[in-house]
C-alpha positions in Angstrom: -7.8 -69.1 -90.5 -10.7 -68.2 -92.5 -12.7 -71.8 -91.9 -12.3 -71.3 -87.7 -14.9 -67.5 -88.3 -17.4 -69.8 -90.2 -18.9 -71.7 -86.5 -18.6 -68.3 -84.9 -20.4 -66.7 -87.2 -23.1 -69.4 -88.0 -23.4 -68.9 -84.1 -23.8 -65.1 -83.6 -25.9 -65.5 -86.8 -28.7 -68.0 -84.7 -28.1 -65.8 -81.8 -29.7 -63.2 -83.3 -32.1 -65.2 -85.2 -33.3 -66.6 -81.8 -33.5 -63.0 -79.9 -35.0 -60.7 -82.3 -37.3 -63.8 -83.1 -40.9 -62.9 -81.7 -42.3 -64.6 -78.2 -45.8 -65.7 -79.0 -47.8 -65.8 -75.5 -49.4 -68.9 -75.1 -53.3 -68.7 -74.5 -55.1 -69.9 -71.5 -58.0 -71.1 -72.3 -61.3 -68.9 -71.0 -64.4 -70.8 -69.1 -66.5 -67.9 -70.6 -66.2 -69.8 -73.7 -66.3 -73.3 -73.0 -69.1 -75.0 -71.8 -68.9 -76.4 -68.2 -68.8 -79.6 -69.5 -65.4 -79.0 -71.8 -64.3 -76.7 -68.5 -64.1 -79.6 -66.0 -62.9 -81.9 -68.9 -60.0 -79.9 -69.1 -59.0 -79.8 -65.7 -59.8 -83.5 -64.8 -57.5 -84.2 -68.4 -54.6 -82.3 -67.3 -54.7 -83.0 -63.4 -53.7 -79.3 -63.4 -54.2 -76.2 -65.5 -54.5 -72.2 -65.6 -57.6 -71.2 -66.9 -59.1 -67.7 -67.6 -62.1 -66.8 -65.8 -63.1 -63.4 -67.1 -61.2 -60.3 -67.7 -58.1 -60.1 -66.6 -58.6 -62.8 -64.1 -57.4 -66.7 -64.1 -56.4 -69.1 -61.4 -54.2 -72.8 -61.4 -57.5 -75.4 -60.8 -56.4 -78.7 -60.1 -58.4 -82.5 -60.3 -56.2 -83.7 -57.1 -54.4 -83.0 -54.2 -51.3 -84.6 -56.0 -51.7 -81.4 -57.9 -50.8 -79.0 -54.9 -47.6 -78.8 -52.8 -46.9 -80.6 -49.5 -48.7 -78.5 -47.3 -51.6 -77.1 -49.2 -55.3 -78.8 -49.3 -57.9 -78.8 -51.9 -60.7 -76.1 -51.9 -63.7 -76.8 -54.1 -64.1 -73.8 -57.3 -67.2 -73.1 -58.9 -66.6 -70.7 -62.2 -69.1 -69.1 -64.8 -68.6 -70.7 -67.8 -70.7 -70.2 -71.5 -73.6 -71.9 -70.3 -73.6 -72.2 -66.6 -72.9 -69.2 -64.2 -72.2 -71.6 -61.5 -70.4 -74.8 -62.5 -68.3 -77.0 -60.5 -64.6 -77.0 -62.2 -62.5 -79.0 -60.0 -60.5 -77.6 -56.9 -57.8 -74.8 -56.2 -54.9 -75.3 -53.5 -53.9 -73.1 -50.7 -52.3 -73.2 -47.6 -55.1 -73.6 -44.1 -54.4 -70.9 -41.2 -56.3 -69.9 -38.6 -57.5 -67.4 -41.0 -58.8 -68.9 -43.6 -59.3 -72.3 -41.8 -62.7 -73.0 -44.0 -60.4 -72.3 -47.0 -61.9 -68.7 -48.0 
């Protein structure tokens, strides 16, 4: 009787391990500190990525349209990075309407 309590407890024991366990937030990486160089690199390396872009503020930036959903186009992003207030990063997605028809 005693051996069937030993996977139960081995169980709740990981249970616990795994909740009470700390959740390290994973970092975007900031274009403040990169130059615009390493910036673009890292967008046209991962096809798509969230980057930082000051305080507080980030977006997704994408390399292609393969990158956005069926419906949305591409929408060219300058961002301030270490060395370059304005520098080319790659492209966000969004969604055209008569709105925002130009994309801003």
């Amino acid at each position: 009787m005693q051996l069937c309590r030993v996977p139960q407890l081995a169980a709740a024991l990981l249970l616990a391990t795994l909740v009470t366990a700390p959740v390290e937030a994973q970092a975007r990486p900031d274009t403040l500190a990169l130059s615009c160089e390493e910036a673009a690199a890292l967008v046209t390396k991962n096809g798509a990525i969230v980057l930082g872009t000051g305080p507080n503020i980030y977006d997704r930036y994408v390399s292609q349209i393969r990158y956005c959903s069926g419906a949305e186009q591409l929408k060219a992003e300058w961002v301030k990075t270490r060395d370059n207030p304005q520098c080319f990063i790659g492209y966000t997605c969004y969604v055209p309407s008569r709105d925002n028809s130009l994309g801003r």
